[in-house]
C-alpha positions in Angstrom: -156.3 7.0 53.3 -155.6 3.1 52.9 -154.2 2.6 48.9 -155.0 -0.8 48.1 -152.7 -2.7 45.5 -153.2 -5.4 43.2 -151.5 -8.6 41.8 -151.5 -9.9 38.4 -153.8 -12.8 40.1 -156.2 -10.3 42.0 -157.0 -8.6 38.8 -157.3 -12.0 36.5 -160.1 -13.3 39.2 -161.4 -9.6 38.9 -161.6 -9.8 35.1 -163.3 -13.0 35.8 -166.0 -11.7 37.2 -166.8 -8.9 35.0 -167.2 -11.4 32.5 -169.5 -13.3 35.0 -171.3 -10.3 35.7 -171.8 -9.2 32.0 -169.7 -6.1 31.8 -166.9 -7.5 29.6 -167.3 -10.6 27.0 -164.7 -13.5 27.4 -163.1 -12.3 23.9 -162.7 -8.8 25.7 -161.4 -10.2 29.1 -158.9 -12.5 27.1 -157.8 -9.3 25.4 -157.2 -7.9 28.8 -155.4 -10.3 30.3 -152.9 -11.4 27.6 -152.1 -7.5 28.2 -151.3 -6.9 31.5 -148.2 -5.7 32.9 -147.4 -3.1 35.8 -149.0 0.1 34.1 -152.7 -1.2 34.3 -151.8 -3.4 37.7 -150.5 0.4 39.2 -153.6 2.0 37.6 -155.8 -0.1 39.5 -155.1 0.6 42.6 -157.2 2.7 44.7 -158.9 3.7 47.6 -159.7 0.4 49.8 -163.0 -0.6 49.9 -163.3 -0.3 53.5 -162.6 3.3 53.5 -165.1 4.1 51.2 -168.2 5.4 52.7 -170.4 7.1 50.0 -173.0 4.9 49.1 -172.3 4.9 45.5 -169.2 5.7 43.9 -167.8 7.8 40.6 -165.0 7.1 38.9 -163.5 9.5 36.8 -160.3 8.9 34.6 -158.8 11.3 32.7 -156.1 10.3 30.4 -154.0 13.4 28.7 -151.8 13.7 25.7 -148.0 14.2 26.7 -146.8 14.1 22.9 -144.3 16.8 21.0 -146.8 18.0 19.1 -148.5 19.5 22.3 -145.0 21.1 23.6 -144.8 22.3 19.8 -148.3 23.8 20.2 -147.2 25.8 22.9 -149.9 23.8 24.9 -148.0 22.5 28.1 -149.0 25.3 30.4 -152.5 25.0 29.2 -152.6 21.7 30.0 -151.4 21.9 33.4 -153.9 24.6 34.2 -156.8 22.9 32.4 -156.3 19.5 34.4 -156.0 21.8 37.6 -159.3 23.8 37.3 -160.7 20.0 36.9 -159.9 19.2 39.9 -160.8 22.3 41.3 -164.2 21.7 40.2 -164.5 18.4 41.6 -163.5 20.4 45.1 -166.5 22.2 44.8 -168.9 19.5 43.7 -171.8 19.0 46.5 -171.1 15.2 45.6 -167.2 15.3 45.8 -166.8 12.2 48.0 -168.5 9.7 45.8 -165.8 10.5 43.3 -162.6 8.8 43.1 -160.4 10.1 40.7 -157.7 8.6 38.2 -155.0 10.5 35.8 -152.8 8.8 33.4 -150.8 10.8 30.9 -149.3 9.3 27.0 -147.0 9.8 25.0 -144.5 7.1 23.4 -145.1 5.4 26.6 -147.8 6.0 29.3 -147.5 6.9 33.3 -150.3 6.8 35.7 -149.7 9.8 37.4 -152.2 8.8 40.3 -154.9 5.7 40.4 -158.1 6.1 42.0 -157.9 8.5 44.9 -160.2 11.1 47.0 -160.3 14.5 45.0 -158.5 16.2 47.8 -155.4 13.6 47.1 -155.3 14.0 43.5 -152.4 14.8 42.4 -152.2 18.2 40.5 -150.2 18.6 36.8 -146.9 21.0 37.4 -143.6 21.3 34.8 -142.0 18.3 37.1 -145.0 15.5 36.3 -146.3 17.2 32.9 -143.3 17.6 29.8 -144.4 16.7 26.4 -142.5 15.1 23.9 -142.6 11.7 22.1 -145.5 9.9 19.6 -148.7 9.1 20.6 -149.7 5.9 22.2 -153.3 6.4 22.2 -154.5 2.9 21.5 -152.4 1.8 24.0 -153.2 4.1 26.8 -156.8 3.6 26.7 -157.0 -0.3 26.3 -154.7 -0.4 29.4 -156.5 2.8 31.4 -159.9 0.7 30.6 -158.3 -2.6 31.9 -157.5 -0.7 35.3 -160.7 0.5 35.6 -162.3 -2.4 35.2 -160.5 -4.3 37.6 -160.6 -1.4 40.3 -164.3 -1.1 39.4 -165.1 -4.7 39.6 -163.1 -4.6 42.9 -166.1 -1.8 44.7 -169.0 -4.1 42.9 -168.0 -7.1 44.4 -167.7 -5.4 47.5 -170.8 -4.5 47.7 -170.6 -0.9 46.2 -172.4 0.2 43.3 -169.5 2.0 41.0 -170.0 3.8 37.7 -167.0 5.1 35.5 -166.5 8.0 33.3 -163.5 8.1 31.2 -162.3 11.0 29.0 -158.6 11.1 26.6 -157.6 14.7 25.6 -155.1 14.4 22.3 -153.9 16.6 19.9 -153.0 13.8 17.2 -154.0 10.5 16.0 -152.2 7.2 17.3 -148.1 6.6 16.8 -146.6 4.1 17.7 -148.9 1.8 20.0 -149.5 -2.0 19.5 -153.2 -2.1 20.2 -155.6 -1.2 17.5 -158.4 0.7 17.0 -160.8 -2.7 16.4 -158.9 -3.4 19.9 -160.3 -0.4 21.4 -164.0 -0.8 20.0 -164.5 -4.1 21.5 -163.2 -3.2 24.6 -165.5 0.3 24.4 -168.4 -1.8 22.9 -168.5 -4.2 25.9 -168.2 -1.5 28.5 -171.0 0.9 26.7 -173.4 -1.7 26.6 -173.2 -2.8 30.3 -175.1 1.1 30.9 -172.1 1.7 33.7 -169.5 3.4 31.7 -169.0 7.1 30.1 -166.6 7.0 27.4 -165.4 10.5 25.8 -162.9 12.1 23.3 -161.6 15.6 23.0 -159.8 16.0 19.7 -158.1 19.4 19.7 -156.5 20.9 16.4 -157.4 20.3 12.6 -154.5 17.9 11.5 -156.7 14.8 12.6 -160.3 14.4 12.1 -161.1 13.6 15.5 -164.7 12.0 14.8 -163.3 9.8 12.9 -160.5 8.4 15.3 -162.9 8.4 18.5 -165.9 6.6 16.3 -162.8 4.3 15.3 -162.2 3.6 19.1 -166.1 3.1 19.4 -166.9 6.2 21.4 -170.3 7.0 20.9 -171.1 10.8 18.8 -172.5 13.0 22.0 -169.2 12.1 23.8 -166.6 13.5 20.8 -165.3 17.4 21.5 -163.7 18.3 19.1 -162.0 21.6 19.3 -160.2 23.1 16.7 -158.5 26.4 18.0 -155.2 24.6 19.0 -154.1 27.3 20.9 -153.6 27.4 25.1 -157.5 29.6 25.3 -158.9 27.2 22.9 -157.5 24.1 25.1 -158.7 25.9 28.5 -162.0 25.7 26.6 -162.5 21.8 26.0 -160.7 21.9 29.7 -163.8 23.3 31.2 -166.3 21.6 29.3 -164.9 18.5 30.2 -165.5 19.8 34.0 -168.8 21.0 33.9 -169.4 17.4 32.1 -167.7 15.1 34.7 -168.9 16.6 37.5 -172.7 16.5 35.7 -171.7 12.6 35.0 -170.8 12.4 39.0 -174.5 13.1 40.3 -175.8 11.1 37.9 -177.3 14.0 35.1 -175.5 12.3 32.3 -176.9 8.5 31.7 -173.8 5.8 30.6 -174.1 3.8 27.4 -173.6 3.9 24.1 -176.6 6.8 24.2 -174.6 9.4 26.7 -174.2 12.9 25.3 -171.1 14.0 27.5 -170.9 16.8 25.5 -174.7 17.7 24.9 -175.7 20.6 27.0 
């Protein structure tokens, strides 16, 4: 598989055409670009365009928690195996190569583990990629996960591919520590909601944050909020598997983008 890279000019001229093309708002793409460094040029690299050959394509980011709070848990292992039997799942999927698949993980500071890749080249969690420890950059991480995905989406569209997105952060906690805002992340999820071509989705696990109220904050719609209390590795495995069955439901197209998506609604 050909990775294609990007440059901090391939990705302004990218941004510039989502704004063109109605996805973002010019207050949204200056947002973006006064914000771009490495992280979101790396996460928006993927699979080149020419050796895509599914008609339409999927993209799926999932952006996990790598704070202390989920090594205090005892929720590492869980974590591993829960991000695992998602891509398992996506193995199995009828529809598995219209998906290309992103993973990022957060904690004081954020790492793409892999951009936008075939589900067989995914990368899989294991203790050398996966230790927790740090705060909780949440705002950060999905301002600049969003950012890659635009580019990288806006890259297939222009090339002629139809590309729809679903993105999904799994956090214990509420944001420490990052320099975006929550306003930051509503505009940003407004503008991508109401363009009908992304999924946006937060699973809140524990009962020290209430979780509806820090995804609504970040402008993710009601039917995309999980929020699972049992903090424990069984009850993490749990929102783990919901969160596969609704991807993969997302990936044929049984769960409609927009503000009006119920990710989470059986």
């Amino acid at each position: 598989m050909t990775k294609k890279s990007i440059t901090q000019d391939e990705a302004t001229t990218l941004f510039t055409s989502a704004t063109t093309k109605g996805i973002i708002s010019p207050q949204t793409s200056s947002l973006i670009t006064g914000n771009l460094g490495n992280l979101v040029l790396a996460g928006a690299a993927g699979k080149d365009l020419e050796d895509i050959t599914a008609s339409d394509v999927t993209l799926v980011t999932v952006l996990i928690d790598a704070s202390s709070s989920i090594a205090d848990r005892g929720l590492e292992k869980a974590v591993r195996e829960g991000q695992n039997a998602l891509l398992d799942a996506f193995a199995g999927a009828k529809d598995r190569d219209a998906v290309l698949l992103a993973c990022w993980t957060f904690s004081g500071a954020m790492d793409v583990i892999h951009s936008y890749v075939p589900v067989p080249d995914a990368t899989r969690l294991d203790t050398n990629n996966y230790r927790a420890s740090g705060s909780t950059a949440l705002y950060d991480t999905w301002c600049s996960s969003l950012a890659a995905n635009v580019a990288y989406a806006q890259r297939l569209r222009d090339g002629g591919t139809p590309t729809r997105s679903v993105v999904v952060v799994v956090t214990d906690g509420e944001d420490v520590g990052s320099k975006r805002t929550a306003a930051d992340c509503a505009r940003l999820s407004r503008d991508l909601l109401a363009s009908e071509l992304f999924t946006l989705a937060l699973v809140g696990v524990g009962t020290d944050v209430n979780f509806e109220h820090v995804a609504k904050s970040m402008g993710i719609p009601p039917g995309c909020i999980l929020w699972e209390r049992d903090a424990t590795p069984s009850g993490l495995r749990r929102a783990f598997q919901l969160v596969s069955r609704s991807a993969v439901r997302a990936s044929q197209g049984k769960i409609q983008p927009g503000a009006a998506a119920g990710f989470f609604v059986p």
